[in-house]
N, C-alpha and C positions, 0 to 999 in steps of 0.2 A: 504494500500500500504506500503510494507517495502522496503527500498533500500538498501540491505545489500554493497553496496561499492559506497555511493554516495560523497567521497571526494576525491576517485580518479578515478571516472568516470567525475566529474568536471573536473578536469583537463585535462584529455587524449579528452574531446571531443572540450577545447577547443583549439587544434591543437597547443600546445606550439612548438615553432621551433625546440627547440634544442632534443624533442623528438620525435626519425627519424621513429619507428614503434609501431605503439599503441599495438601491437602481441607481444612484447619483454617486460619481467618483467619488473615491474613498483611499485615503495611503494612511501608512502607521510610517511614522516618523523616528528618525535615531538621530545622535549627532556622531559624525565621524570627520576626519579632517581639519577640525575645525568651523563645520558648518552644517546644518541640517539636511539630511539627505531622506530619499523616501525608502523604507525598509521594506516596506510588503505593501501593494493594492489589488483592487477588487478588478474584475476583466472592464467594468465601466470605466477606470480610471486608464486602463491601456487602452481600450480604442482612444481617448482622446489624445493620444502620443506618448503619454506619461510610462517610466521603466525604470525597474528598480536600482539605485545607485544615483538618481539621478537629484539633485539639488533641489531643496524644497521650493525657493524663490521663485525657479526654472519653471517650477510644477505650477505655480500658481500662476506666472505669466499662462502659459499656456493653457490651464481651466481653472479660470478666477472661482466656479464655484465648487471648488474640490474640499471635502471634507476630510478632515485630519485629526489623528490622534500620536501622543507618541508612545513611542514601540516600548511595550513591557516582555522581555527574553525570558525570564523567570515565569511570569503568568503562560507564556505560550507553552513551556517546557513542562508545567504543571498540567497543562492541556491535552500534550500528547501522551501526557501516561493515566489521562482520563480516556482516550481513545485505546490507547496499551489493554487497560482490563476492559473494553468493552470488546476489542475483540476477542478475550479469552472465549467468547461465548460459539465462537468457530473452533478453537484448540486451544489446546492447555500450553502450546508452546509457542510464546508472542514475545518476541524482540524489536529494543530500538534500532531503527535506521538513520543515524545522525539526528536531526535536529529535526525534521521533516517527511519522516517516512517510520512503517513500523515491516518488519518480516513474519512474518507465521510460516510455521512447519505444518502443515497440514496434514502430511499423510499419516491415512488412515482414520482421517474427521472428515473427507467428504463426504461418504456414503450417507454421513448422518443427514446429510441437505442433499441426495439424489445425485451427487454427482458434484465436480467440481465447476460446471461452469453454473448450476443451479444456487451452488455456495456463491462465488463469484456476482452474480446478478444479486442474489439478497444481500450483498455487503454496500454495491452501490446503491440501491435503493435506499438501504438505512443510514449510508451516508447523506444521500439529499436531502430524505428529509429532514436529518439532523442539520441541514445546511450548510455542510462540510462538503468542498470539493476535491474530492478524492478520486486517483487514477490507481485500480485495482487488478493485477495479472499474475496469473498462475505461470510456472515452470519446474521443468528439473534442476535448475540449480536454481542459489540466489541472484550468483550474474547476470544470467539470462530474465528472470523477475525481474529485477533492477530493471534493465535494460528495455524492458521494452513498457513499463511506468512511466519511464522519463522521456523516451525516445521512439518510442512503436506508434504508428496511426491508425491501427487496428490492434487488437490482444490478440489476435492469430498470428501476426505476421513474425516472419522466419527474423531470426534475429541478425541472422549474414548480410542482410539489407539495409542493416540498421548503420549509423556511421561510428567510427571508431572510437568517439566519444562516451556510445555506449559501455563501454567498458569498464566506465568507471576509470580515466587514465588521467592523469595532472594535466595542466594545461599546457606544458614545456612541449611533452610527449606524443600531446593531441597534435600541439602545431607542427612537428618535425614530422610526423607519419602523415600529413595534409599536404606540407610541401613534394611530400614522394610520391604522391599520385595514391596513398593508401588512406580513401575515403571510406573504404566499409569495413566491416569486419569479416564478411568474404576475401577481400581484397587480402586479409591479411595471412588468412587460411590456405591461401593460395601460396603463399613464398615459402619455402624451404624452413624447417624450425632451427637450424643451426642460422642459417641467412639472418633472420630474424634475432635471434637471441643474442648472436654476435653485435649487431647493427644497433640496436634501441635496449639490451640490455635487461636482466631476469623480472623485472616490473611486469613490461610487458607482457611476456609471457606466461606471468602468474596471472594475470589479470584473464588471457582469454583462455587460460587452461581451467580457470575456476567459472566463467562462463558456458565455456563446452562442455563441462562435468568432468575434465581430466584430473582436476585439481580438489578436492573437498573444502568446501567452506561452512566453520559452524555458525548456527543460530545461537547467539548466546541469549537465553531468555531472560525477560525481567522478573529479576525478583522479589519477592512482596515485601510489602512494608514492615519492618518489627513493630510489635503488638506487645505492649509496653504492659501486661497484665496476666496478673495472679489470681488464685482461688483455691480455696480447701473447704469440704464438705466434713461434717462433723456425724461420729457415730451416734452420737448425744448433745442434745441441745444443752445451750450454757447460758449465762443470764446474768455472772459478775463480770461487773468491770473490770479485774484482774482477769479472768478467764479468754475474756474478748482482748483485752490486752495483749497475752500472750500469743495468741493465735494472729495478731496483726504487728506482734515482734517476727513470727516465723514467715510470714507473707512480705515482709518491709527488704527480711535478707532476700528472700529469692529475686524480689522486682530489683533492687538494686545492683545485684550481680550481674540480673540482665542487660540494665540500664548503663553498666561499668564494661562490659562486653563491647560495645557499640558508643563508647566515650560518651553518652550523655546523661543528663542532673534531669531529674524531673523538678517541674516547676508548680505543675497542678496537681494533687492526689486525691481521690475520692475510693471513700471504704462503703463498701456495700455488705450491710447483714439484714442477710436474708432469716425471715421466724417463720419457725414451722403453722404459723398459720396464712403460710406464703405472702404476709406480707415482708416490706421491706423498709429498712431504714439507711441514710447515706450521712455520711460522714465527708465534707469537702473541706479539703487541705489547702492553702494558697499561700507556696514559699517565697520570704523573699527576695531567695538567687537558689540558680539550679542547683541540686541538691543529689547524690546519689550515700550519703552515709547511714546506714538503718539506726545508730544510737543516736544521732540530733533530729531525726526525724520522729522517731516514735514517742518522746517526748509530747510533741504539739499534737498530738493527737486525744491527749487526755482530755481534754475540756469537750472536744466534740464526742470521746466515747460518754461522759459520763451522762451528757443529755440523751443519749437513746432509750427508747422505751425498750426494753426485749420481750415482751409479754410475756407468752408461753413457753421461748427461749430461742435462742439465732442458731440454725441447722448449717449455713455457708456463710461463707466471710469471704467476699472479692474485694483485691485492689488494684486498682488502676492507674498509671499516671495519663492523664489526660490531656495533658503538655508538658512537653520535654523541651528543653536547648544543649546544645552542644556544649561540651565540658570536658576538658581536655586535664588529663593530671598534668599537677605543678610540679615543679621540681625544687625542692627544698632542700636545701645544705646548712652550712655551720654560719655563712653572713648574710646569710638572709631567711629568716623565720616566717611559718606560716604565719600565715592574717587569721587575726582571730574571725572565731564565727559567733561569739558572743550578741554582736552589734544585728546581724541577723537572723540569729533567732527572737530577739526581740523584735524585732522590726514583722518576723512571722505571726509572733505571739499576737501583739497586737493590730496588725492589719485585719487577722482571721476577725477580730471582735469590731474593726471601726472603719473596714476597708481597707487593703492597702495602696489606694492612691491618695487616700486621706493623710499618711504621715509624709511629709516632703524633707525633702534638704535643699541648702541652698548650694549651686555651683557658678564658677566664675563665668562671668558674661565678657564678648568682647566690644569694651564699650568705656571710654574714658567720662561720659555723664552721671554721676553718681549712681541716681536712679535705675539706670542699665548697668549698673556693673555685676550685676548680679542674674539670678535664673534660680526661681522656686520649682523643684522636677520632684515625682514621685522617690523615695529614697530605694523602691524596689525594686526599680527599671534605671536604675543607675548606678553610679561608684564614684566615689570623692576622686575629683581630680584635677588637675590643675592649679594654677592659684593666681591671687589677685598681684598684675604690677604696676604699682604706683610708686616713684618720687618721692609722694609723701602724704602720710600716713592719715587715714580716714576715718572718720567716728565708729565706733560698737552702735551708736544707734542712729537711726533714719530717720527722718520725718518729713510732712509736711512742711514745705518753708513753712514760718509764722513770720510776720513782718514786725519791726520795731521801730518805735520813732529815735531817728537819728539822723545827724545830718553832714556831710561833708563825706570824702573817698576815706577817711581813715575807720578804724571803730573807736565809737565812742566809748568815751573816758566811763560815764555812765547811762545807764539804761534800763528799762522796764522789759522784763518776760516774763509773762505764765504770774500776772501780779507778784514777782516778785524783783525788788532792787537789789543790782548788781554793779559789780565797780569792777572797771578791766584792771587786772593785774600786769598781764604779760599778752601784749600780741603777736603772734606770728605769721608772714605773706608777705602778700599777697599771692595768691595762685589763680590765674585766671584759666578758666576751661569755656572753650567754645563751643558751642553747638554744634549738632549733626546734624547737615542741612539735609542729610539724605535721609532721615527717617522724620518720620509725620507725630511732634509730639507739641502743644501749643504751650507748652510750660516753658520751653526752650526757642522760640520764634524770638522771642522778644530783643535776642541780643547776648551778649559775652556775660562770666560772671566770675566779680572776683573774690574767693575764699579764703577766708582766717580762720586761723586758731587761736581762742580769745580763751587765758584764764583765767578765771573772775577771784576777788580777793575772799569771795564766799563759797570758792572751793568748787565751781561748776566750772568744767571746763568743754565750750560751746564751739560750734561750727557756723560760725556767720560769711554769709555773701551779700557782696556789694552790686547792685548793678549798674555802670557808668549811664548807660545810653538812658536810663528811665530812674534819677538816683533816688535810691534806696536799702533799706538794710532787711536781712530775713536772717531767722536763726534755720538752719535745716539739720542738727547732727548736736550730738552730746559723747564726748568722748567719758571710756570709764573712770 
């Protein structure tokens, strides 16, 4: 099976709104070069001249009303191994074909559909109406499939007639057997194999030995996804807390061994106990960082066993991770200590009970405005990093400017805040920070502003700025 336009058949089929007729030219967009090019379009987009490789600007000169999105490689690739298991439903043996095409072993699974050209016609059918454009053909080898998916204008036709490019051969290759007058792959069948192999070298010859069937070529199949979950069946129902504990100690080591096999932390866990009056109750876990150690993990589980109802008493206990991420061991020596996990299992603790997008941390922003220097992120979907660089040195606390009456570029000697009088002790500055004309914030239109550090003889030590262009005095900052 080849899907010569399976990243913008993804998208036109699945009915995006803002595109009003799947009939009107259509391309998925990439950048390469330096400049936007078109990655894949729909056959409306080729009659109107438009071809893949070709500059997006180009494309719109020539059909101003072209519809465009840009190209997601990941979403498409996730696509075709939605295609992968749907043709399992022909044979249990379905492999990828690079990026845009799938293989099936077939034999011995046509008879189940009358025959292979009967299988054959119900794949294209189910392709259309899924609205996937797919060129679908049987052979004894893979070469020969290959080859006439991409290149045959009929699925009968002999593949000798096909041109050498069928084969599957680089593009160096193709053009040197082009310049020799060897346009087909009869052409090629026809010279001598020592001729040949001496001339264009063993490529070649692997290429159309594994088309002609001289050469074997396997189907490597896709393999399924790990299935990240556990389960034990009880000869007797149980009904303590400690009992059910136990048994989601001995399910925590197996899922983790699993999880440790295949490098990854589960992220989400959910315990399922099943009671023999076939109801069920669920236990959801929500770490926060991937996790694969059964003794930090079984821990957080207490609070949500101890809420379960067991009635009559729980006969199964399944557990699952529900979401996994990749998690690589560290490697730990004498000058460098692990990181504790302290700070996340609390961060577990209490997310389970108040959200955890609810607990944040602050991370450095890139941005000399005070206000911006900062970035409030979830603490569970993040990791302390970076840090702030300034010249000189900024308040523990933020605020509101609060405006005071004062007058002249210096700070004044004395002054009113927060009802209360203050008498500057020691000033420090000016430091003046300009605005960022590039982002849209109306507290900073106004103009430049310039910052002291004023220590008051009553022990407050304040963040004041001046602003020349509109004069005036604000406190914004209280250092500790």
């Amino acid at each position: 099976m080849w899907f010569p336009r399976l990243p913008s058949d993804r998208v036109l089929r699945a009915g995006l709104g803002h595109i009003a007729d799947n009939n009107r030219p259509f391309a998925l967009i990439h950048h390469e070069k330096n400049t936007d090019r078109i990655y894949c379009l729909n056959p409306a987009a080729e009659a109107q001249g438009l071809h893949r490789g070709m500059g997006f600007s180009d494309a719109r000169a020539y059909c101003p009303d072209l519809q465009s999105e840009p190209a997601d490689k990941i979403a498409d690739a996730k696509f075709l191994h939605t295609l992968a298991r749907w043709g399992k439903r022909y044979c249990p043996w379905v492999g990828l074909d690079g990026t845009d095409g799938l293989m099936l072993n077939i034999a011995g699974a046509a008879h189940l559909f009358g025959g292979e050209a009967k299988m054959l016609n119900d794949m294209r059918h189910s392709l259309a109406r899924a609205g996937v454009k797919g060129r679908v053909a049987a052979a004894d080898t893979r070469g020969a499939a290959w080859a006439l998916t991409h290149y045959a204008r009929t699925y009968t036709e002999d593949i000798t007639s096909l041109p050498v490019a069928a084969l599957r051969l680089d593009a160096k290759s193709d053009t040197s057997l082009q310049r020799l007058g060897l346009r087909t792959i009869g052409d090629l069948l026809a010279l001598p194999r020592a001729t040949l192999a001496r001339r264009f070298g063993p490529d070649v010859m692997l290429r159309l030995d594994q088309a002609m069937g001289a050469q074997d070529e396997v189907i490597a199949p896709l393999g399924e996804a790990p299935h990240y979950s556990v389960r034990m069946t009880l000869p007797d129902p149980i009904g303590l807390v400690a009992d059910v504990m136990m048994g989601t100690e001995r399910l925590l080591v197996r899922l983790c061994d699993k999880l440790k096999a295949q490098d990854m932390g589960a992220r989400q866990l959910q315990l399922t106990l099943r009671r023999v009056d076939q109801g069920a109750q669920q236990v959801e876990l929500r770490l926060a960082a991937p996790m694969r150690d059964a003794a930090r993990i079984l821990p957080l589980f207490t609070r949500g066993v101890d809420a379960v109802d067991a009635g009559y008493g729980i006969d199964q206990l399944r557990l699952e991770a529900t979401q996994v991420e990749r998690l690589l061991d560290a490697q730990i020596n004498a000058s460098k200590a692990s990181r504790p996990d302290g700070l996340e299992d609390l961060i577990t603790r209490l997310g389970n009970r108040i959200g955890l997008d609810n607990i944040q941390r602050f991370l450095p922003a890139d941005s000399h405005i005070p206000e911006r220097s900062f970035q409030s992120v979830p603490a569970a979907y993040s990791s302390p990093s970076g840090s702030w660089a300034s010249l000189h040195s900024r308040p523990l606390r933020l605020f509101t400017p609060e405006p005071i009456a004062a007058v002249g570029s210096k700070p004044p000697v004395q002054f009113r805040w927060r009802r209360m009088s203050l008498t500057t002790g020691r000033a420090t500055g000016p430091e003046r920070i300009a605005p960022e004309w590039w982002l849209p914030d109306d507290n900073w239109r106004s103009g430049v502003r310039d910052y002291w550090k004023v220590d008051t003889r009553e022990g407050r030590r304040l963040w004041l700025f001046y602003t020349p262009q509109n004069p005036s005095w604000f406190v914004q900052g209280e250092f500790a």
